[in-house]
C-alpha positions in Angstrom: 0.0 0.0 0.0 3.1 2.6 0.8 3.8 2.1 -3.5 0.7 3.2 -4.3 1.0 6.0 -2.0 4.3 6.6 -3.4 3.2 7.1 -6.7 0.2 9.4 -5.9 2.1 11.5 -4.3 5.0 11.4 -7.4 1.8 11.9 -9.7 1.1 14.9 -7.7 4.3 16.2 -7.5 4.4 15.8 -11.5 1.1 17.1 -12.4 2.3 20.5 -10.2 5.6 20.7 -12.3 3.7 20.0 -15.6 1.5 23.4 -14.3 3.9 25.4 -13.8 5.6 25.5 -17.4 2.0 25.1 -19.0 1.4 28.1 -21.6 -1.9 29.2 -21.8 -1.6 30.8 -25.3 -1.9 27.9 -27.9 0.4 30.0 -30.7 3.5 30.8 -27.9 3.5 27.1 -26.8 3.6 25.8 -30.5 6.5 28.2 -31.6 8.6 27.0 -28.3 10.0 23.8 -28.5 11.6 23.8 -25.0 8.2 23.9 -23.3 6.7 21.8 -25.9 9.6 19.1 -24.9 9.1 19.6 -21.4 5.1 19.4 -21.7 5.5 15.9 -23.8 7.9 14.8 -21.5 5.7 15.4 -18.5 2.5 13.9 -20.2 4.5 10.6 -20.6 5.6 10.4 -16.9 2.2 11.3 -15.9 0.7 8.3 -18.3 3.7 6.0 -16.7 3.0 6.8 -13.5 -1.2 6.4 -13.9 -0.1 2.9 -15.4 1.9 1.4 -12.1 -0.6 2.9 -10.1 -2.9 0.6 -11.6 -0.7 -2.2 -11.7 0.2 -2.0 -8.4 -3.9 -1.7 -7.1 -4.3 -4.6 -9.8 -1.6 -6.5 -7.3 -2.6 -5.4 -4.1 -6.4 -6.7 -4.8 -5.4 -9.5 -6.2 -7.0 -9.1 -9.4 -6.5 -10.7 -13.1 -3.0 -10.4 -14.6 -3.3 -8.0 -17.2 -1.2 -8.6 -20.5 -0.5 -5.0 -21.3 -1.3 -1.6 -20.0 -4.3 -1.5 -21.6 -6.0 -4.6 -20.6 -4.7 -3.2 -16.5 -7.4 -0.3 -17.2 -9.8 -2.5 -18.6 -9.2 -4.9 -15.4 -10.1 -2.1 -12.9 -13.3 -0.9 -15.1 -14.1 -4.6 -15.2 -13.8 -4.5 -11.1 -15.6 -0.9 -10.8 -12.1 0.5 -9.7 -12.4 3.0 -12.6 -15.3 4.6 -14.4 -16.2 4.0 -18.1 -15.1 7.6 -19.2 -11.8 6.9 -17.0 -11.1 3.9 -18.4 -10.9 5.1 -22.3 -9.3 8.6 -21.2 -6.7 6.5 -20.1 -6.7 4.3 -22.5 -6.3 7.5 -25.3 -3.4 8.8 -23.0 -1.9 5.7 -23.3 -2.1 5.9 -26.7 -0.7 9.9 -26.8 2.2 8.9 -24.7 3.2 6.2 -27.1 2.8 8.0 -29.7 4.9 11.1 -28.2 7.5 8.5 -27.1 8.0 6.2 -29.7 7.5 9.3 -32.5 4.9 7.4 -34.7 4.1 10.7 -36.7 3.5 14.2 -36.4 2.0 15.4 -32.7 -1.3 17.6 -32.6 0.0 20.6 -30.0 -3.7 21.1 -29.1 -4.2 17.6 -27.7 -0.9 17.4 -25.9 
């Protein structure tokens, strides 16, 4: 139980870092590439962090061992641990952050 506790509190902490460097005008934070890099980078560790949260709630309860990160969020909807709407919001930033990581194409700013 201390992990999971652990890792709300480093969600927290990253969440508050992503705020602070978050622009709100759509055209400044397009033409800056630092605070674009920095914004990505955040979203990932926020998505990675969501992810062995669930894990580790998946391994605390006991629950069915998930094959991928996906299938963990599915796993906790399945056990009423997360909401419908939660459950594909993740599953989409799941998707982002691989996307952002693994450079797949070109990144829509607006949806970062």
């Amino acid at each position: 139980m201390n992990r999971i506790k652990d890792k709300i509190n480093e969600l927290n902490n990253l969440i508050d870092e992503l705020k602070t460097i978050i622009s709100l005008n759509m055209s400044e934070y397009k033409n800056d590439l630092k605070t674009k890099a920095a914004c990505e980078r955040y979203f990932e560790r926020i998505v990675e962090c969501i992810t062995d949260i669930c894990f580790l709630i998946i391994k605390y309860k006991k629950l069915d061992i998930p094959e991928d990160d996906k299938q963990a969020y599915d796993i906790l909807y399945k056990n009423k641990l997360l909401t419908k709407d939660l459950c594909v919001n993740l599953k989409e930033a799941k998707g982002m952050r691989n996307i952002l990581a693994h450079e797949y194409g070109k990144v829509d700013d607006e949806l970062v």
